[in-house]
C-alpha positions in Angstrom: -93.1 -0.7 -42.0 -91.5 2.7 -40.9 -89.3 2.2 -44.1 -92.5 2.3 -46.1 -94.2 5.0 -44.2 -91.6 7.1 -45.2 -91.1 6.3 -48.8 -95.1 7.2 -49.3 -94.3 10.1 -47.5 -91.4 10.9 -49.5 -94.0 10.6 -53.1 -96.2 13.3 -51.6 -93.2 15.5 -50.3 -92.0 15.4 -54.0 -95.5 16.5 -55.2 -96.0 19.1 -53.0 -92.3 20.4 -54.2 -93.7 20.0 -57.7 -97.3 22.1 -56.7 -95.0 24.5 -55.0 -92.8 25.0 -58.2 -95.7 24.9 -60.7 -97.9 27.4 -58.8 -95.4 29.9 -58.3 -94.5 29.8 -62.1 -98.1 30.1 -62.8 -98.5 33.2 -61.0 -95.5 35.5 -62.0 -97.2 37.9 -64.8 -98.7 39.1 -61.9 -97.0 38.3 -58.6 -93.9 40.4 -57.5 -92.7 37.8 -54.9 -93.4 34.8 -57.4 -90.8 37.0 -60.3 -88.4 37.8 -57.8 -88.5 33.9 -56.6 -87.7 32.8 -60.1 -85.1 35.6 -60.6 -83.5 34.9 -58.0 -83.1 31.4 -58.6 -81.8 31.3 -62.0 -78.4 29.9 -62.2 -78.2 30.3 -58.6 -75.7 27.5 -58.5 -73.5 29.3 -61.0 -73.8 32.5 -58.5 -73.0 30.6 -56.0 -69.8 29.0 -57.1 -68.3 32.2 -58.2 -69.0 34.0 -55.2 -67.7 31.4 -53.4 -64.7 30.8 -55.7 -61.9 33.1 -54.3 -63.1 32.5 -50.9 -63.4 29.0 -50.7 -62.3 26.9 -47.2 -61.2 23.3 -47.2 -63.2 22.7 -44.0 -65.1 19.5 -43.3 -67.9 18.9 -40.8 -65.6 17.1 -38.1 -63.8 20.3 -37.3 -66.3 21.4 -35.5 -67.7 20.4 -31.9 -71.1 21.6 -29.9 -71.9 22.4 -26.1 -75.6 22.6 -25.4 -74.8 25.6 -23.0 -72.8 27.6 -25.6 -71.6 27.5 -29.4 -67.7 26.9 -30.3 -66.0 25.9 -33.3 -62.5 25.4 -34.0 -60.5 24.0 -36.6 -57.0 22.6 -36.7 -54.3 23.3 -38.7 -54.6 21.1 -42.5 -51.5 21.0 -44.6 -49.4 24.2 -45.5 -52.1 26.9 -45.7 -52.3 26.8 -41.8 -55.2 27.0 -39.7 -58.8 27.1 -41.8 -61.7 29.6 -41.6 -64.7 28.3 -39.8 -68.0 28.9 -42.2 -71.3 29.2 -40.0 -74.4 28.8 -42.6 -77.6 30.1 -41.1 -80.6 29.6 -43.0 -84.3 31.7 -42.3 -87.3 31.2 -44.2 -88.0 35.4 -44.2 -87.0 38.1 -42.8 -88.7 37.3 -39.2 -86.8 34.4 -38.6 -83.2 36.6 -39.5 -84.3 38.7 -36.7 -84.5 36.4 -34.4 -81.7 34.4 -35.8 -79.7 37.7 -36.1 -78.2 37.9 -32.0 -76.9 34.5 -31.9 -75.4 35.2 -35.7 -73.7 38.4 -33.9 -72.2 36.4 -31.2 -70.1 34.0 -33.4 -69.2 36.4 -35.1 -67.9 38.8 -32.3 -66.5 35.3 -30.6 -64.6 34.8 -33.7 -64.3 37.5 -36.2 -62.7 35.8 -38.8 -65.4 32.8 -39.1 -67.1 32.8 -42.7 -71.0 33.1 -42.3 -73.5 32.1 -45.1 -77.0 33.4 -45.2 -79.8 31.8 -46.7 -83.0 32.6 -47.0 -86.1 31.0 -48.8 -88.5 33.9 -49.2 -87.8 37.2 -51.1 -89.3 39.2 -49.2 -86.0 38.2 -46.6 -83.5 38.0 -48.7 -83.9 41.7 -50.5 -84.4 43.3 -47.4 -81.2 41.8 -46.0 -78.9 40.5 -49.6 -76.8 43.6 -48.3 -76.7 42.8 -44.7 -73.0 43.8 -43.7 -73.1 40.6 -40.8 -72.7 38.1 -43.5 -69.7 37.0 -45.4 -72.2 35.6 -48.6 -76.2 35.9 -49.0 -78.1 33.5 -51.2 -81.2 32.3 -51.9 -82.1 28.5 -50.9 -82.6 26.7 -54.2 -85.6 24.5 -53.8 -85.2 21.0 -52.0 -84.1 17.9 -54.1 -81.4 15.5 -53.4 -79.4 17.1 -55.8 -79.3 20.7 -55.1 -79.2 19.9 -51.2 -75.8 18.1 -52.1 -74.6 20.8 -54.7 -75.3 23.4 -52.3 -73.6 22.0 -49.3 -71.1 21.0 -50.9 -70.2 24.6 -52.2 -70.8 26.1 -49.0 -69.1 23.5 -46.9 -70.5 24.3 -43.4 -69.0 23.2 -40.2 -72.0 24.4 -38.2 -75.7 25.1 -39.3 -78.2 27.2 -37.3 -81.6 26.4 -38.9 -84.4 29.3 -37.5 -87.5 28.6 -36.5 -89.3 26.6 -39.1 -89.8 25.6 -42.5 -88.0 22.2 -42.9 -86.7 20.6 -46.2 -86.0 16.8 -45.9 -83.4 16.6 -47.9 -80.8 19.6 -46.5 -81.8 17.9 -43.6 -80.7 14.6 -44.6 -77.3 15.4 -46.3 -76.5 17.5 -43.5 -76.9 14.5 -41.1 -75.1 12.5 -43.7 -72.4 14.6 -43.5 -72.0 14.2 -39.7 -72.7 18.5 -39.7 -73.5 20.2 -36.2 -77.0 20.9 -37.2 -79.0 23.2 -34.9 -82.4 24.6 -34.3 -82.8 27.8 -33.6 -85.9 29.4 -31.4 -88.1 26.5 -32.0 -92.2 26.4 -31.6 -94.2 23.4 -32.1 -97.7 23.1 -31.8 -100.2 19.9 -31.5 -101.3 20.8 -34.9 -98.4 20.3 -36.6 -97.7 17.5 -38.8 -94.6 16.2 -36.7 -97.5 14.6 -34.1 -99.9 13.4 -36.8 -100.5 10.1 -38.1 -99.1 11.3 -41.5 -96.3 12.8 -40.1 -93.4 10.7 -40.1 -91.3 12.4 -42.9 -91.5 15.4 -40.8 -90.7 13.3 -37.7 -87.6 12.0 -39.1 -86.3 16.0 -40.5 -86.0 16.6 -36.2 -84.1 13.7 -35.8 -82.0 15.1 -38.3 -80.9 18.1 -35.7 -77.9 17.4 -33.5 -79.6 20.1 -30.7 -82.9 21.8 -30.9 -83.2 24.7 -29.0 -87.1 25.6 -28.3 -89.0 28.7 -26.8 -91.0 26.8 -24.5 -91.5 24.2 -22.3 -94.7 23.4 -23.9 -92.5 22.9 -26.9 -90.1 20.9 -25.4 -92.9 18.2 -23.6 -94.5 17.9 -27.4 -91.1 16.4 -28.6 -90.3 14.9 -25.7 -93.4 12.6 -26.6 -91.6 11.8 -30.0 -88.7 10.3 -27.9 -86.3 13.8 -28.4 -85.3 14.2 -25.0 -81.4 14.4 -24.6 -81.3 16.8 -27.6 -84.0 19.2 -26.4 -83.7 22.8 -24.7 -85.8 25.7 -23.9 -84.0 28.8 -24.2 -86.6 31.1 -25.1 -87.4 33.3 -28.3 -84.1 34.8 -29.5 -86.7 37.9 -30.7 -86.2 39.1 -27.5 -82.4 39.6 -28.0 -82.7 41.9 -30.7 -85.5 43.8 -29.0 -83.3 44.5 -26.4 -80.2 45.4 -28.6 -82.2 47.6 -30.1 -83.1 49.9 -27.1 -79.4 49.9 -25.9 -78.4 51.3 -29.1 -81.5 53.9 -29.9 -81.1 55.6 -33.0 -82.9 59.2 -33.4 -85.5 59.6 -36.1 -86.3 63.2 -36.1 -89.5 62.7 -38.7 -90.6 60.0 -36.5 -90.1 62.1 -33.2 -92.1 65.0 -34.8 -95.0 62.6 -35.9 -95.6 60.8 -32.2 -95.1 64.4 -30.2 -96.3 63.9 -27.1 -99.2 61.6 -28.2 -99.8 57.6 -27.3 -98.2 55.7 -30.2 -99.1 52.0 -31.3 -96.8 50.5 -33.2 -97.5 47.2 -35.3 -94.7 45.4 -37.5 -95.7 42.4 -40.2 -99.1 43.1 -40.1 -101.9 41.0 -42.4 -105.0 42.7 -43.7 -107.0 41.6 -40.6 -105.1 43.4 -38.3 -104.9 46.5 -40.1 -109.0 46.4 -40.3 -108.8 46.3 -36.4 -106.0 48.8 -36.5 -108.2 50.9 -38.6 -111.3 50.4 -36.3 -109.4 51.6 -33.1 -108.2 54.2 -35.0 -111.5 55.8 -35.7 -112.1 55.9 -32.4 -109.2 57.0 -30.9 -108.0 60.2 -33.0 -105.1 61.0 -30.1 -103.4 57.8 -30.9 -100.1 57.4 -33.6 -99.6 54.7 -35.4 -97.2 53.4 -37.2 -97.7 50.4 -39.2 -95.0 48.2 -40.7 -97.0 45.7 -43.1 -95.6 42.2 -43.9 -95.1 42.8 -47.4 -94.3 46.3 -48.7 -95.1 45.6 -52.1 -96.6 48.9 -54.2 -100.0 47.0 -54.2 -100.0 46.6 -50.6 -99.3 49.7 -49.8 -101.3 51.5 -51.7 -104.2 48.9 -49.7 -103.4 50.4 -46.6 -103.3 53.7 -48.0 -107.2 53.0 -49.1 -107.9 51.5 -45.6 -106.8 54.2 -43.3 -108.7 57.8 -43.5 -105.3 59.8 -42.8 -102.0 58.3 -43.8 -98.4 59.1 -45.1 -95.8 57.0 -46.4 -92.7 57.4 -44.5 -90.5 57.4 -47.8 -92.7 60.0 -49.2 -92.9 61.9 -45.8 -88.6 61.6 -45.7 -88.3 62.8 -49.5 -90.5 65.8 -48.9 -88.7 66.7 -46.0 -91.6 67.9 -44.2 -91.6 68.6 -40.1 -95.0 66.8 -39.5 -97.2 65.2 -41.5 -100.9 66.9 -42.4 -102.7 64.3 -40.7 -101.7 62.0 -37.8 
């Protein structure tokens, strides 16, 4: 019976994929994000391959071993070319989860500088933000889940340990990676009643945890919802790796003059990956409160976008326009 709950599940999983494909091809004479998905996709298995080609290890999954209360790898010496590089792939849906992927991604690299890391990401507006990003060996984009591109990518990448961030699940990288006996963790996990892992219809999604060899969750509310799926031994809260970064910022403070001259001595809010909604309550404080700076860092920084926030707020200034100009202060807070 739980056979067949999961190969129903598995039909509607392939025609969401399918939806998800379609729409996104259906919206690119007019979607930025939708071109860049595509473009970014084409041949991606050919860009991958030569990337990888001159800097390919012979490393297989067993060569690595986990401790719940810290990360390790090691390899052992195969055959005449001595001692193999360790390859850490971490994969984030967008730029948010990197961030909060980013410390622990640090870490291992710190622990062992001359581990290979592989960084994925699904969205665009992650992986142009961070395709340059100087911690990472390789950056790719995730080609969309199938059977076959989850084995064609992981085969080419050949990880010996996978930190998955956050959320956004794909059964079948999932699945090979289990296959593959491949450390496979979760990174600053959140679950919610809502979500489909503790529905009815859920089992698909049920079986992507079991997938997981640890999951590492924010919460303890987290932790007591899986716990009532039966994941107990593999569960542990270690709170929201956001907080990490935060505080690596503020030990290494960088001056922005522009930025300095723009707060002065005022209050400043500042509000990063915001939606339209909160920039309309943004905006209302605003209007109210004419001795308060803001700064506002939307979600996507698309020209259309902007230029929507531009209409929304009475006084405003692009900080790339402000920087270009070279001006002290801006006109108008």
């Amino acid at each position: 019976m739980i056979a067949k709950k999961r190969h129903v599940s598995i039909i509607f999983y392939h025609i969401f994929l399918w939806l998800y494909k379609t729409g996104i091809r259906l919206i690119t004479p007019w979607n930025l994000k939708a071109r860049l998905w595509i473009a970014g996709r084409k041949d991606i298995f050919g860009k991958i391959g030569a990337e990888l080609g001159a800097d390919s290890p012979r490393l297989q999954a067993d060569s690595a071993f986990l401790r719940t209360d810290s990360l390790k790898l090691t390899a052992d010496s195969s055959g005449p070319g001595g001692p193999e590089r360790k390859t850490v792939w971490m994969h984030c849906a967008s730029l948010g989860e990197f961030e909060q992927g980013r410390p622990l991604l640090e870490a291992l690299r710190a622990d062992d500088p001359g581990c290979r890391i592989i960084l994925s990401f699904f969205s665009p507006s992650g992986f142009e933000a961070r395709k340059d990003y100087k911690g990472a060996d390789h950056v790719f984009y995730l080609p969309l889940d199938s059977r076959r591109n989850a084995r064609r990518f992981i085969d080419l990448v050949q990880p010996g340990l996978v930190l998955w961030v956050k959320y956004v699940y794909w059964y079948y990288y999932l699945v090979e990676l289990k296959r593959k006996n491949i450390p496979t963790l979760l990174v600053s996990g959140v679950f919610r009643p809502d979500q489909p892992f503790f529905r009815w219809y859920g089992r698909l999604h049920r079986y992507m945890l079991e997938c997981f060899t640890h999951l590492f969750v924010q919460t303890e509310v987290s932790k007591e919802l899986l716990g009532r799926l039966g994941l107990t031994e593999n569960v542990s809260v270690s709170g929201d790796t956001r907080f990490d970064r935060v505080i690596g910022i503020a030990e290494s403070p960088e001056s922005l003059p522009l930025i300095e001259a723009f707060c002065g001595k005022n209050p400043v809010i500042v509000a990063g990956s915001t939606w339209e909604e909160d920039e309309e309550e943004l905006d209302h404080y605003a209007n109210t409160h004419p001795e308060i700076r803001m700064i506002i860092a939307p979600h996507e920084i698309g020209e259309e976008r902007l230029r929507e926030v531009e209409r929304l707020f009475r006084y405003c200034i692009r900080y790339s326009v402000w920087a270009q100009a070279g001006s002290s202060s801006p006109t108008h807070g």
